[in-house]
Backbone as XML, in Angstrom:
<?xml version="1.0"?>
<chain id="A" units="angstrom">
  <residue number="1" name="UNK">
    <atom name="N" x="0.820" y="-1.192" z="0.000"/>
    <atom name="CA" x="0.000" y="0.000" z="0.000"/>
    <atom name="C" x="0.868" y="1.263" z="0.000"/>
  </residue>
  <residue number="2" name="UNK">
    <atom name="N" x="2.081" y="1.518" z="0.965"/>
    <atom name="CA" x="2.808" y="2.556" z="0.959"/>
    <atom name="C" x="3.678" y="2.493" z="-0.414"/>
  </residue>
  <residue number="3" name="UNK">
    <atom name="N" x="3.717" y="1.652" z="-1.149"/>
    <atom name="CA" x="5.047" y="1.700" z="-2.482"/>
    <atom name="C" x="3.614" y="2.054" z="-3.162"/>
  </residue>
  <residue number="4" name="UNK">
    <atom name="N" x="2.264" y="1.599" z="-3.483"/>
    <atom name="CA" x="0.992" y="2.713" z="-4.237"/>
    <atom name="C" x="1.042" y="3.955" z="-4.283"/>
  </residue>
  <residue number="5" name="UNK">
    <atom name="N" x="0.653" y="4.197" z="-2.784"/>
    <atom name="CA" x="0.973" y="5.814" z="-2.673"/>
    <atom name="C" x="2.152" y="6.861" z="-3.148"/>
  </residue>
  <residue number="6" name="UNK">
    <atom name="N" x="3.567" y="6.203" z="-2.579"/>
    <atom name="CA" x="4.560" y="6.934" z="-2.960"/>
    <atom name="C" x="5.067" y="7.044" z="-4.736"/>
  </residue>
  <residue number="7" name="UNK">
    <atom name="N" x="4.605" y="5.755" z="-5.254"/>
    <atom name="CA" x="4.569" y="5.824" z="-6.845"/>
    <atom name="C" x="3.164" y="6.826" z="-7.169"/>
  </residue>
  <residue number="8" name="UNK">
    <atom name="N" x="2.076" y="6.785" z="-6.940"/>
    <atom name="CA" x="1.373" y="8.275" z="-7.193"/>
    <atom name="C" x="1.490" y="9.040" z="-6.878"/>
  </residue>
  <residue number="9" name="UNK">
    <atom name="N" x="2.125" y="9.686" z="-5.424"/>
    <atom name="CA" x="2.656" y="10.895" z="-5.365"/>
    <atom name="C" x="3.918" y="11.101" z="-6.105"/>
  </residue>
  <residue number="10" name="UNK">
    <atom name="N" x="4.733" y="10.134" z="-6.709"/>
    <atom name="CA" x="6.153" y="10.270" z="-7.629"/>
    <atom name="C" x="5.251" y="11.045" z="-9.019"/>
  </residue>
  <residue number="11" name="UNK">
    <atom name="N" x="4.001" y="10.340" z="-9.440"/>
    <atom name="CA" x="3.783" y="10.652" z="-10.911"/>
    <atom name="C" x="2.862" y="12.117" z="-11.128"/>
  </residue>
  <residue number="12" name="UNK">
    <atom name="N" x="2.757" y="12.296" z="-9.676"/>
    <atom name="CA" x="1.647" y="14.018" z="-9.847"/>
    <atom name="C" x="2.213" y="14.961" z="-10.344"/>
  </residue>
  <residue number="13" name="UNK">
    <atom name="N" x="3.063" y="15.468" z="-10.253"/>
    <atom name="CA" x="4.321" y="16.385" z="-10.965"/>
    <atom name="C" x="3.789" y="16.374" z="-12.668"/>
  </residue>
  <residue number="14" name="UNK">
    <atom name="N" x="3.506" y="15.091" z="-13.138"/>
    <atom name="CA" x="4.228" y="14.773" z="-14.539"/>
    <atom name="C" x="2.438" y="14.694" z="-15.089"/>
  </residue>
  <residue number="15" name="UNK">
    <atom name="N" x="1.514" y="14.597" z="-14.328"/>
    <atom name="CA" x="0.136" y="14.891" z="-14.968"/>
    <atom name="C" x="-0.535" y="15.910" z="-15.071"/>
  </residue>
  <residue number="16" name="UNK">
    <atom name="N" x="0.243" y="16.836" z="-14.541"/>
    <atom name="CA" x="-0.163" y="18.355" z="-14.988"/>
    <atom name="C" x="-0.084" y="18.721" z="-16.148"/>
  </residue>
  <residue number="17" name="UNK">
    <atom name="N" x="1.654" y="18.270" z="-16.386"/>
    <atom name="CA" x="2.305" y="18.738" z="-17.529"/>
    <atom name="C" x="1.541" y="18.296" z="-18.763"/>
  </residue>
  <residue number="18" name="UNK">
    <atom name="N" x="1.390" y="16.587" z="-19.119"/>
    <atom name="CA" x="0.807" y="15.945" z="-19.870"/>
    <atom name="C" x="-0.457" y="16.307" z="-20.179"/>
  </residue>
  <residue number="19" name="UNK">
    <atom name="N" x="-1.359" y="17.424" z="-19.130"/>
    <atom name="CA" x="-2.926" y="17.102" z="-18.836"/>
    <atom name="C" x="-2.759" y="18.682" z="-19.666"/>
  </residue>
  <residue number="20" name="UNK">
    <atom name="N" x="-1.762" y="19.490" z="-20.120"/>
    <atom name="CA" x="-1.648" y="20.858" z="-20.785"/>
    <atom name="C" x="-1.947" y="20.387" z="-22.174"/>
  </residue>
  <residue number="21" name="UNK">
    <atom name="N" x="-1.494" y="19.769" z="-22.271"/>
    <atom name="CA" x="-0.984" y="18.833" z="-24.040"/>
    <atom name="C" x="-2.385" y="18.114" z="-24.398"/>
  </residue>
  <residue number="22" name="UNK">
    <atom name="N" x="-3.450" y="18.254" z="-23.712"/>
    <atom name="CA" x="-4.824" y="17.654" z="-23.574"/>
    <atom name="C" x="-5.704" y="18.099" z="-24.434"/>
  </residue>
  <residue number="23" name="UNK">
    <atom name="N" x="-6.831" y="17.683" z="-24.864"/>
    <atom name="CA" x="-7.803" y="18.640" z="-26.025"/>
    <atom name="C" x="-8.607" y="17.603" z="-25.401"/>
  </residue>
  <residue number="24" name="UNK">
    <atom name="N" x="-9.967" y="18.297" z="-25.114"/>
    <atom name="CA" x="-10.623" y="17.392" z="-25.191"/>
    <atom name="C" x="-11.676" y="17.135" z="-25.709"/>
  </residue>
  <residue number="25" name="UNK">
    <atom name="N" x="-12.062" y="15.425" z="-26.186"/>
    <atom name="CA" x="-13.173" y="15.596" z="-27.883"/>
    <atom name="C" x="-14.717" y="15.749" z="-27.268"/>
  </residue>
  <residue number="26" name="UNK">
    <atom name="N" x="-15.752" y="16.770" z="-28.049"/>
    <atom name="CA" x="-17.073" y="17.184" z="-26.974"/>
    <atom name="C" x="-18.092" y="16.079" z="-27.389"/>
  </residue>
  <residue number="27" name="UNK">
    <atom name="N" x="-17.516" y="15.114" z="-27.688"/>
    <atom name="CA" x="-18.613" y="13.815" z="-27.886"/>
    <atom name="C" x="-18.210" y="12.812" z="-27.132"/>
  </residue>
  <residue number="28" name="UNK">
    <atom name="N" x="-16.915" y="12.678" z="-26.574"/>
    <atom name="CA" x="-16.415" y="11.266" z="-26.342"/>
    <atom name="C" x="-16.050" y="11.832" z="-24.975"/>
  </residue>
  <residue number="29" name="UNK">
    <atom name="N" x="-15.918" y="13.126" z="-24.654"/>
    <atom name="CA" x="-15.295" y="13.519" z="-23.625"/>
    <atom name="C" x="-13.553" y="12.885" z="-23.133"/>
  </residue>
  <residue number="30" name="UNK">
    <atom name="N" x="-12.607" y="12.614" z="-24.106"/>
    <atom name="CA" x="-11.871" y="11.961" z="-23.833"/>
    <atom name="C" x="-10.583" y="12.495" z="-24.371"/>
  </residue>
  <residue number="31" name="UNK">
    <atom name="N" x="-9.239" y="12.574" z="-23.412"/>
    <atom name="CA" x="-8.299" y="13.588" z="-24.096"/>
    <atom name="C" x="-8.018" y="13.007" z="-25.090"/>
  </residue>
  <residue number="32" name="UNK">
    <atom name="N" x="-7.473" y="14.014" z="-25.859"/>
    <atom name="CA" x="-6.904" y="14.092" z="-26.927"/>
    <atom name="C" x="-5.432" y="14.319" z="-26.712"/>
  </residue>
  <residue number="33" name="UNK">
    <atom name="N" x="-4.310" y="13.611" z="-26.772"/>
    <atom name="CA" x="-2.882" y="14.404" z="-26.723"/>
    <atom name="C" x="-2.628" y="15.063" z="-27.895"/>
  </residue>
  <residue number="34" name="UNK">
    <atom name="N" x="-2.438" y="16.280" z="-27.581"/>
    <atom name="CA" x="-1.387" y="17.162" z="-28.722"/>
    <atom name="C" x="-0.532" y="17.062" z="-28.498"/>
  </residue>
  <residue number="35" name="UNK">
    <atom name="N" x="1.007" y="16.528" z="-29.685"/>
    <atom name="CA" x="1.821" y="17.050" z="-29.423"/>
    <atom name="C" x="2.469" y="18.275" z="-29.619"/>
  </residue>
  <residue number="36" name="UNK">
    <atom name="N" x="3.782" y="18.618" z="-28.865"/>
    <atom name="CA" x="4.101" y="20.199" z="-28.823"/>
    <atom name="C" x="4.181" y="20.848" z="-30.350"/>
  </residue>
  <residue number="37" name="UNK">
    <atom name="N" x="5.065" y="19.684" z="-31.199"/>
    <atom name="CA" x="5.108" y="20.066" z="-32.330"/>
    <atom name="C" x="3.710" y="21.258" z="-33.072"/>
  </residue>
  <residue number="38" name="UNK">
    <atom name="N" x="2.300" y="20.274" z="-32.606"/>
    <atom name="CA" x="1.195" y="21.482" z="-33.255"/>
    <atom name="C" x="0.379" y="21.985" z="-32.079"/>
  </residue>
  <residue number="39" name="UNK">
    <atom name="N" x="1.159" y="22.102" z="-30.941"/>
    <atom name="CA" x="0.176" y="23.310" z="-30.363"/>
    <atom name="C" x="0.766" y="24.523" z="-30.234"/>
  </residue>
  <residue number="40" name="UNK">
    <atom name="N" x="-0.010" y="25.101" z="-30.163"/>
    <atom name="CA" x="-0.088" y="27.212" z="-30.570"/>
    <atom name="C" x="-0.600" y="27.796" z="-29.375"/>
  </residue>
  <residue number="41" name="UNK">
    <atom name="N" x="-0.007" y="28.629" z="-28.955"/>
    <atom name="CA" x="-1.223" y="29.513" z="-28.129"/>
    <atom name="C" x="-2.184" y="30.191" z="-28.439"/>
  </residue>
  <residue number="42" name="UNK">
    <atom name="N" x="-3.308" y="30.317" z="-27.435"/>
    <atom name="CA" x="-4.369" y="31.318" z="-27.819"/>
    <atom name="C" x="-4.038" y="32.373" z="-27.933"/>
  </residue>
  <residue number="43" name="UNK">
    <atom name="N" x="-4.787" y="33.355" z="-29.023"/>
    <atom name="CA" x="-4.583" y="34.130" z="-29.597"/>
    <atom name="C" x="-4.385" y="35.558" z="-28.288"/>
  </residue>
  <residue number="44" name="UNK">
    <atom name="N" x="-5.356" y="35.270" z="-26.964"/>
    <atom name="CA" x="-6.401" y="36.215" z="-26.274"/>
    <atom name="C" x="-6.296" y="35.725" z="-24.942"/>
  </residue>
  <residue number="45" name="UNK">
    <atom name="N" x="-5.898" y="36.040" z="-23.918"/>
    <atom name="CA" x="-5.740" y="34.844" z="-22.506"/>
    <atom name="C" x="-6.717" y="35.591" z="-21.838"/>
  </residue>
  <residue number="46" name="UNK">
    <atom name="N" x="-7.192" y="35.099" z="-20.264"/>
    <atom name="CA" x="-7.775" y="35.471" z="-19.636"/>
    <atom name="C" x="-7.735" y="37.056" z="-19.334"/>
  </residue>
  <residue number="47" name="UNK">
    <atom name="N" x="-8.148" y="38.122" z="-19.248"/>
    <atom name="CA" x="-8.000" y="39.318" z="-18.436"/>
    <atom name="C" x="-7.170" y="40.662" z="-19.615"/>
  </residue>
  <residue number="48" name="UNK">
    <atom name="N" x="-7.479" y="39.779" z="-21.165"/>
    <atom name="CA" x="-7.096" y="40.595" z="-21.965"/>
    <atom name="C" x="-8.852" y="41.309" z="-22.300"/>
  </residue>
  <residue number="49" name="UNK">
    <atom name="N" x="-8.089" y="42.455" z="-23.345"/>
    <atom name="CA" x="-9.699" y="43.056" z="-23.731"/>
    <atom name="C" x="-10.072" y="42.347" z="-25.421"/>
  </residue>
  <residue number="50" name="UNK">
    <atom name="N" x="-10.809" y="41.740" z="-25.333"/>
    <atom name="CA" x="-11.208" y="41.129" z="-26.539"/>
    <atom name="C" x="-11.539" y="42.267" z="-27.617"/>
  </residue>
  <residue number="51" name="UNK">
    <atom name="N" x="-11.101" y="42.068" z="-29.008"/>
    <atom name="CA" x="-11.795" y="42.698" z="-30.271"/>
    <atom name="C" x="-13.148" y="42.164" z="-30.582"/>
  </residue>
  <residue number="52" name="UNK">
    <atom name="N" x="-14.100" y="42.675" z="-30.114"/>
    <atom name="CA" x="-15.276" y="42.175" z="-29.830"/>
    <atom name="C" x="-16.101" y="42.535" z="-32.292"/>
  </residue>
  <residue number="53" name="UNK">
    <atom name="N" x="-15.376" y="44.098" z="-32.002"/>
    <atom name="CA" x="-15.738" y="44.136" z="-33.507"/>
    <atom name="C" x="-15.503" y="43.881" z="-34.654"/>
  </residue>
  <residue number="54" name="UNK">
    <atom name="N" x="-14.312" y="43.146" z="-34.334"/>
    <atom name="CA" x="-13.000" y="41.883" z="-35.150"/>
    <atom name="C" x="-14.247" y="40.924" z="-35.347"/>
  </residue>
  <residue number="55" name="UNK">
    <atom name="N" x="-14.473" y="40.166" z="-34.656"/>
    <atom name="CA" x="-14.861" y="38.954" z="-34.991"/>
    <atom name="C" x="-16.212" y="38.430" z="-34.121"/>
  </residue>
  <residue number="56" name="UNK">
    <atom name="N" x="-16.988" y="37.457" z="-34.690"/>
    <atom name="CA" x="-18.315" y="37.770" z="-34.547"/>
    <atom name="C" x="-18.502" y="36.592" z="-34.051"/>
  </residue>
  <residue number="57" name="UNK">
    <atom name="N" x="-19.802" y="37.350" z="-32.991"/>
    <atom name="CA" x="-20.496" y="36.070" z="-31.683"/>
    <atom name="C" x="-20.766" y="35.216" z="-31.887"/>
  </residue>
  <residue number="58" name="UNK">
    <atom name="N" x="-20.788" y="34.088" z="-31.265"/>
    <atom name="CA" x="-21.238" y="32.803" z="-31.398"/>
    <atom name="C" x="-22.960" y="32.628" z="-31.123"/>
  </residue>
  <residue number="59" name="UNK">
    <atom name="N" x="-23.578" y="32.223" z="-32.475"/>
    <atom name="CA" x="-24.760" y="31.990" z="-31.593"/>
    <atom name="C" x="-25.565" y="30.979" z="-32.261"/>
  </residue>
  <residue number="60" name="UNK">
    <atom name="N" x="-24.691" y="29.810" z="-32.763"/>
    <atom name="CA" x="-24.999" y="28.510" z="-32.638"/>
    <atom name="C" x="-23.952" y="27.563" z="-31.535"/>
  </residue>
  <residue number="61" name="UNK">
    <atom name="N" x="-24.362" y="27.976" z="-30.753"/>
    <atom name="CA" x="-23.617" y="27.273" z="-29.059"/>
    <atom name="C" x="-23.847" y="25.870" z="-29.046"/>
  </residue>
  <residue number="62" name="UNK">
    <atom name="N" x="-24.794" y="25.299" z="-29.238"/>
    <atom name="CA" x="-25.330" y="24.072" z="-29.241"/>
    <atom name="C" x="-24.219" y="23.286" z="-30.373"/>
  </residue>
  <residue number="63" name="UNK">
    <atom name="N" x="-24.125" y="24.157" z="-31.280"/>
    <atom name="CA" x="-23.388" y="22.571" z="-31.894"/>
    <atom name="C" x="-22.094" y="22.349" z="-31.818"/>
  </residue>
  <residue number="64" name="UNK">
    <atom name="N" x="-21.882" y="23.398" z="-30.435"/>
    <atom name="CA" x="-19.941" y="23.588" z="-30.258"/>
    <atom name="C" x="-19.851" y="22.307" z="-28.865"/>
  </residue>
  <residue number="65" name="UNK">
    <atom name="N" x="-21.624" y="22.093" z="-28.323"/>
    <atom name="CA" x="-21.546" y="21.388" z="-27.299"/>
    <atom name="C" x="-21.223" y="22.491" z="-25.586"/>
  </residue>
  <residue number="66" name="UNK">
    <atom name="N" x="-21.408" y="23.616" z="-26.349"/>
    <atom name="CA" x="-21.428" y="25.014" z="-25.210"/>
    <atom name="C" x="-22.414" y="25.079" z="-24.026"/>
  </residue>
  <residue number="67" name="UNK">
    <atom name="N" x="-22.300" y="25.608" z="-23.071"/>
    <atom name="CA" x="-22.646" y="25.632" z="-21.778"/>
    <atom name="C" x="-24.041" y="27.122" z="-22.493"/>
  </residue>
  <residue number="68" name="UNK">
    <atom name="N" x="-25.195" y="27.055" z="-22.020"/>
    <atom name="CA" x="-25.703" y="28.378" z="-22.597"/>
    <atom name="C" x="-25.117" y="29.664" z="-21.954"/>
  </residue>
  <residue number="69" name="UNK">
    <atom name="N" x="-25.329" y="30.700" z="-22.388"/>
    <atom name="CA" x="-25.151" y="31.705" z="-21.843"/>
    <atom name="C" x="-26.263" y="31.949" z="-20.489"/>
  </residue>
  <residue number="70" name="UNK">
    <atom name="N" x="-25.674" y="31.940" z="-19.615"/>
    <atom name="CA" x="-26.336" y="32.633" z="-18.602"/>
    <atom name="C" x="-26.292" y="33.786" z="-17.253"/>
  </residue>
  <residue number="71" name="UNK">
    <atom name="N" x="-25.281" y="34.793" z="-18.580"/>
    <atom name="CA" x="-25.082" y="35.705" z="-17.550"/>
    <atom name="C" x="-25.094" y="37.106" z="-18.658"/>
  </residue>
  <residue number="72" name="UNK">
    <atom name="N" x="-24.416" y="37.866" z="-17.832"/>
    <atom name="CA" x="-23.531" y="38.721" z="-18.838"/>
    <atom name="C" x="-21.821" y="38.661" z="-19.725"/>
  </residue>
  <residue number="73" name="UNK">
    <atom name="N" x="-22.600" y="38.118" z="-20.553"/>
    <atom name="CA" x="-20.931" y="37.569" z="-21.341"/>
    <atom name="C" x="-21.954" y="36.626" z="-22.525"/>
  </residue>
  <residue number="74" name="UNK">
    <atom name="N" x="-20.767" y="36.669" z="-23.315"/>
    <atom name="CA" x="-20.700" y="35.825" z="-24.629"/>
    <atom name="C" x="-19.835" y="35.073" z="-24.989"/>
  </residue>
  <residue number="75" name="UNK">
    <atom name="N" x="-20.013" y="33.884" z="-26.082"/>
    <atom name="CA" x="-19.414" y="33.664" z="-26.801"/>
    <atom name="C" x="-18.340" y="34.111" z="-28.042"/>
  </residue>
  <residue number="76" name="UNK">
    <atom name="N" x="-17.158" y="33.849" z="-28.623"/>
    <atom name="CA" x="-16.739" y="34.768" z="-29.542"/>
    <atom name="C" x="-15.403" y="33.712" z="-29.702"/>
  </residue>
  <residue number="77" name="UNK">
    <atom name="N" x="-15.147" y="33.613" z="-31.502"/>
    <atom name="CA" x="-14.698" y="32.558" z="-31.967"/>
    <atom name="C" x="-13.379" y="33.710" z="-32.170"/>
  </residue>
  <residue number="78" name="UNK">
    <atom name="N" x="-11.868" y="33.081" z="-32.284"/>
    <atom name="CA" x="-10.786" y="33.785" z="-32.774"/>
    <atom name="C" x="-9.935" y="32.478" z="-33.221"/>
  </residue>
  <residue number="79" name="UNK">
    <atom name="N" x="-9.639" y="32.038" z="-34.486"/>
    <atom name="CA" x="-8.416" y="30.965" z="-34.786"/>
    <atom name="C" x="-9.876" y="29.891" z="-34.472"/>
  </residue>
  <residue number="80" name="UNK">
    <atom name="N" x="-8.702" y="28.744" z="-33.536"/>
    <atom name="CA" x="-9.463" y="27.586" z="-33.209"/>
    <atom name="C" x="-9.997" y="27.404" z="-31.393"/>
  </residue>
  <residue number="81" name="UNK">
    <atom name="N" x="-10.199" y="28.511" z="-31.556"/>
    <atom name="CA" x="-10.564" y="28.825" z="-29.983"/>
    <atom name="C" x="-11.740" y="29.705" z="-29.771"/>
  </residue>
  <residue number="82" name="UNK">
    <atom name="N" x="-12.503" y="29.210" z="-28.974"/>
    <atom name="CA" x="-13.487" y="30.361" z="-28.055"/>
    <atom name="C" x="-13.320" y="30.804" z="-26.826"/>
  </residue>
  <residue number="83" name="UNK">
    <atom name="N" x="-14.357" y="32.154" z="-26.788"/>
    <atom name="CA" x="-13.932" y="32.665" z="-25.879"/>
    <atom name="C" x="-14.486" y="33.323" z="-25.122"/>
  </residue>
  <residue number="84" name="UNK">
    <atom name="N" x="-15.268" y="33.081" z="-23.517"/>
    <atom name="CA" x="-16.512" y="33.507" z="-22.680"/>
    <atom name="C" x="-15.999" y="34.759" z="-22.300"/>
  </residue>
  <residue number="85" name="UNK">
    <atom name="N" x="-16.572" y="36.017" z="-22.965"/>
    <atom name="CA" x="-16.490" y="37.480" z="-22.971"/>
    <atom name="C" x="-17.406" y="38.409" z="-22.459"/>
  </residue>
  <residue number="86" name="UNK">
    <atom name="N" x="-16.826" y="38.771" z="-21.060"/>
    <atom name="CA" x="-17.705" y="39.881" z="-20.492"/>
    <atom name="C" x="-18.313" y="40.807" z="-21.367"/>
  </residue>
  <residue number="87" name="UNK">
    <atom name="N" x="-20.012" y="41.538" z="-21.106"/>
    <atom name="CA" x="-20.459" y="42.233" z="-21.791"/>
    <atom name="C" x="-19.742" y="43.778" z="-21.345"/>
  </residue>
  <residue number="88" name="UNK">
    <atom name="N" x="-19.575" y="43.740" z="-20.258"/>
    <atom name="CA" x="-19.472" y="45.273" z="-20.002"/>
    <atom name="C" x="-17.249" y="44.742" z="-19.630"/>
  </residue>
  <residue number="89" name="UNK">
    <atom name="N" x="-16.986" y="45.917" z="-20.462"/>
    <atom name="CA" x="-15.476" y="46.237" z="-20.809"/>
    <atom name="C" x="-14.705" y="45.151" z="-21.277"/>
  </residue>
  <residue number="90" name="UNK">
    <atom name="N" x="-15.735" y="43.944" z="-22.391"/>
    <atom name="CA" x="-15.143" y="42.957" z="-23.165"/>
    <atom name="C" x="-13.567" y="42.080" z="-22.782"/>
  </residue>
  <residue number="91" name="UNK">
    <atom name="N" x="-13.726" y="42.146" z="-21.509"/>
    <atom name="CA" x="-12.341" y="41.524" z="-21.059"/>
    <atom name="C" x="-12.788" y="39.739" z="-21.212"/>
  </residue>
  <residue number="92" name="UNK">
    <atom name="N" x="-11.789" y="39.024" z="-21.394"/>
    <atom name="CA" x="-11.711" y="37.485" z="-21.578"/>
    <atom name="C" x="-11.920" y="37.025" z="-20.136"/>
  </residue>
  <residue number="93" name="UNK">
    <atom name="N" x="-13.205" y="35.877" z="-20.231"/>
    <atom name="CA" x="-13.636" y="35.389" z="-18.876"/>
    <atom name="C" x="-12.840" y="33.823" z="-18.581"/>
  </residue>
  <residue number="94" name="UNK">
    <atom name="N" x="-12.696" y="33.399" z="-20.255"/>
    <atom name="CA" x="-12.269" y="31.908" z="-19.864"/>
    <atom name="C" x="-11.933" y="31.496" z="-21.316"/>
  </residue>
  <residue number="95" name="UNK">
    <atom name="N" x="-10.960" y="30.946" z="-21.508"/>
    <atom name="CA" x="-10.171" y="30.578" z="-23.059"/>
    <atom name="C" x="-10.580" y="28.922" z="-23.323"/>
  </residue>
  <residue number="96" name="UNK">
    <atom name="N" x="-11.744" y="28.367" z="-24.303"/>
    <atom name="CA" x="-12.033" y="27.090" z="-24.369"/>
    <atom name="C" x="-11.551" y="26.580" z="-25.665"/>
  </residue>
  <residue number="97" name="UNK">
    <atom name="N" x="-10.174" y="25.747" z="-25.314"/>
    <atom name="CA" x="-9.629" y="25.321" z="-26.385"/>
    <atom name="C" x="-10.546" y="24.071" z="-26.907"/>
  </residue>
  <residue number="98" name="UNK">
    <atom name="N" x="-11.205" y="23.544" z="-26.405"/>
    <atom name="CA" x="-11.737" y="22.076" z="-26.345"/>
    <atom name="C" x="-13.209" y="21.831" z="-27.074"/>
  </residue>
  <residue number="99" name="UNK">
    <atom name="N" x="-13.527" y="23.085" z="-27.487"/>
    <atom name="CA" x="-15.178" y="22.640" z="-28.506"/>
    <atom name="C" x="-14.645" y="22.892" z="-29.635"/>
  </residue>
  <residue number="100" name="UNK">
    <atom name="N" x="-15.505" y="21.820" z="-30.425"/>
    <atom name="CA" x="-15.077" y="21.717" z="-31.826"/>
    <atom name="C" x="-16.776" y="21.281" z="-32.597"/>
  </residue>
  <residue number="101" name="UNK">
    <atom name="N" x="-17.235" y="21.846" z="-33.143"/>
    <atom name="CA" x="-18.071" y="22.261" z="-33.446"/>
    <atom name="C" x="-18.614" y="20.285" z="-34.361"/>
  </residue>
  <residue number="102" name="UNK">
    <atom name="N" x="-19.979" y="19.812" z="-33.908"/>
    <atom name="CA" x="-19.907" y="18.488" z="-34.302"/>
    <atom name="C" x="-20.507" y="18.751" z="-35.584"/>
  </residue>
</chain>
C-alpha cells in the first residue's frame, strides 16, 4: 500500500504537464494528446480586452456542445478557440480550447 501511494505521489508532478498537451473531444469527452510540435497559443488569454468588432459572436452554441449563456458575457470565436467574454469592458472570462463544433 505505501510503495501505491509513494509511486502516485512520484507521478503528480508529470500529470499536470501531460494534462496541458490535452484537447478534449465534446462527444467522447476523452483527451486528446497534442503534441508540442502542433500546439499554438491562444490568440487572447484570460484578463485581456477582446476585439469584440473583429470577430463575430457565437450563436450557434449548441453545436460547439457550449454551456448556454447565462449571464452577462458571450461567446466569440478567434483561430481555433473560443472565448466567454464579459459584456461590459469585453475583457476574456475563460479561453475554451476544447469545442469543436460536431
Amino acid at each position: 500500500m505505501k510503495y501505491l501511494l509513494a509511486l502516485l505521489i512520484a507521478t503528480l508532478p508529470f500529470a499536470g504537464a501531460e494534462a496541458q498537451n490535452c484537447r478534449v473531444d465534446t462527444t467522447t469527452r476523452k483527451c486528446i494528446f497534442v503534441p508540442k510540435s502542433q500546439q499554438r497559443p491562444p490568440d487572447f488569454t484570460v484578463g485581456d480586452v477582446f476585439p469584440v468588432y473583429e470577430h463575430s459572436m457565437l450563436l450557434d452554441i449548441d453545436s460547439y456542445g457550449l454551456k448556454p449563456v447565462d449571464g452577462p458575457w458571450r461567446y466569440y470565436k478567434s483561430g481555433p478557440d473560443i472565448y466567454r467574454v464579459a459584456v461590459d469592458g469585453y475583457k476574456v472570462l475563460e479561453v475554451i480550447r476544447t469545442a469543436r463544433r460536431r
